[in-house]
Every structure is written in structure tokens, then in C-alpha cells.
BATI-740608 format. One line per 4 residues: number of its first residue (from 1); their letters; for each residue x negated, y, z of C-alpha. Coordinates in nm, 4 decimals. Layout:
NUM = a = X/Y/Z | ...
END
This chain:
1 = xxxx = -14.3339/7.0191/12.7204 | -14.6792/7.1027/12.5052 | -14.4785/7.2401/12.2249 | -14.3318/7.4873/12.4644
5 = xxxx = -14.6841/7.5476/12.5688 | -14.7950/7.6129/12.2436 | -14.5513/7.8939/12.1987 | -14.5307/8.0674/12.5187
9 = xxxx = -14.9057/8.0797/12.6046 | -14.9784/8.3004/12.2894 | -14.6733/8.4985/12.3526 | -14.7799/8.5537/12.6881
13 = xxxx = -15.1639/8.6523/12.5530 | -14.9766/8.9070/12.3489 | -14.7410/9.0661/12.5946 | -15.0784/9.1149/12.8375
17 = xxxx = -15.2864/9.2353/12.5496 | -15.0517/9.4889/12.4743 | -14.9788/9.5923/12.8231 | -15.3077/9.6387/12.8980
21 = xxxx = -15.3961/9.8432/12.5574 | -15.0857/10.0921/12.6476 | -15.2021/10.1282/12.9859 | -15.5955/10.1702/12.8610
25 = xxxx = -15.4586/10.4649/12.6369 | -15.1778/10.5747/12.9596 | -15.5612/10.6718/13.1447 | -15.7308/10.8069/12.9189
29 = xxxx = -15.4086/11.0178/12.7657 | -15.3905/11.1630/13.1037 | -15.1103/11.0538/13.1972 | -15.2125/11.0159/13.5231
33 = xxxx = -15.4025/11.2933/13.6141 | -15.1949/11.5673/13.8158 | -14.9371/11.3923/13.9836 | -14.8781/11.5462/14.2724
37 = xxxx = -14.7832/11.8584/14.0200 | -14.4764/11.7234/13.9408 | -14.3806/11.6714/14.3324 | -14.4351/11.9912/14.4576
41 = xxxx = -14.2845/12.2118/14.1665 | -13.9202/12.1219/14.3301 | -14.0355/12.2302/14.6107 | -14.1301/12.6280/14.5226
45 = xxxx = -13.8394/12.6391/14.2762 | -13.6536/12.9440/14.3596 | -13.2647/12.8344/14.3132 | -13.1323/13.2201/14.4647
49 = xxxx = -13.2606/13.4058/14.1746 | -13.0301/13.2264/13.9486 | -12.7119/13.1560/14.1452 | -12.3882/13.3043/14.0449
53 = xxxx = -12.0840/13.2305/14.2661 | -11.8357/13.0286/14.0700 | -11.5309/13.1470/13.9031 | -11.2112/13.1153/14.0636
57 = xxxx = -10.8798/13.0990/13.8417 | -10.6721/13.1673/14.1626 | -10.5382/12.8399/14.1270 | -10.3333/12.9293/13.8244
61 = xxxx = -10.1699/12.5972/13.6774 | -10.2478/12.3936/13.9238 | -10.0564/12.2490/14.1833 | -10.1884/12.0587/14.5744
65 = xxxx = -10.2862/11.7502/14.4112 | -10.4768/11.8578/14.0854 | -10.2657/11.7432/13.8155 | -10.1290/12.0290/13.5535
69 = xxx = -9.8441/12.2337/13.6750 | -9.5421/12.1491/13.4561 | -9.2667/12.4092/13.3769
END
């Protein structure tokens, strides 16, 4: 039981130290700073600007169920 002590207690130290260092540098990277940007830029996309009805083949080679229409 202490030798599994002795190797998971400085593991653990390590996985916290290094958490905490990448989110120290997550703050001051600003990674958190405007997050409500993000949120509201789906909202006030404009999708009709874009939009383009989709082509029709008028069901050429195709039969009811889908599958390729065989001659």
C-alpha cells in the first residue's frame, strides 16, 4: 500500500500542477474574456442571403425505395 503511495501522490502533484499552469495561462491568454460573443453570433446570422433551393434530378434513376434503377 505505501509503495502505491509513493507513486501516485507525485503523479497526482503533477497532473494538478499542470492543470493549474494551463488554466493560469487559459486567463491570462484570454480565453475567457468575451464569451457571450460566441452565443449570440448564431443568433444574427443571416441564413436567407445564402440559400439556394436544392437541385432536383426529377428523380432520374431512381426508383420508390432509393436503390439504383436497373435496366
Amino acid at each position: 500500500m505505501t509503495s502505491s503511495l509513493l507513486l501516485l501522490l507525485p503523479i497526482a502533484l503533477v497532473f494538478v500542477i499542470v492543470i493549474g499552469a494551463l488554466f493560469w495561462w487559459a486567463i491570462f491568454a484570454g480565453q475567457f474574456d468575451d464569451s457571450s460573443r460566441a452565443a449570440e453570433s448564431i443568433l444574427q446570422d443571416d441564413d436567407t442571403s445564402q440559400a439556394s433551393p436544392p437541385a432536383s434530378d426529377g428523380g432520374e434513376g431512381r426508383e420508390g425505395n432509393g436503390s439504383p434503377k436497373r435496366d
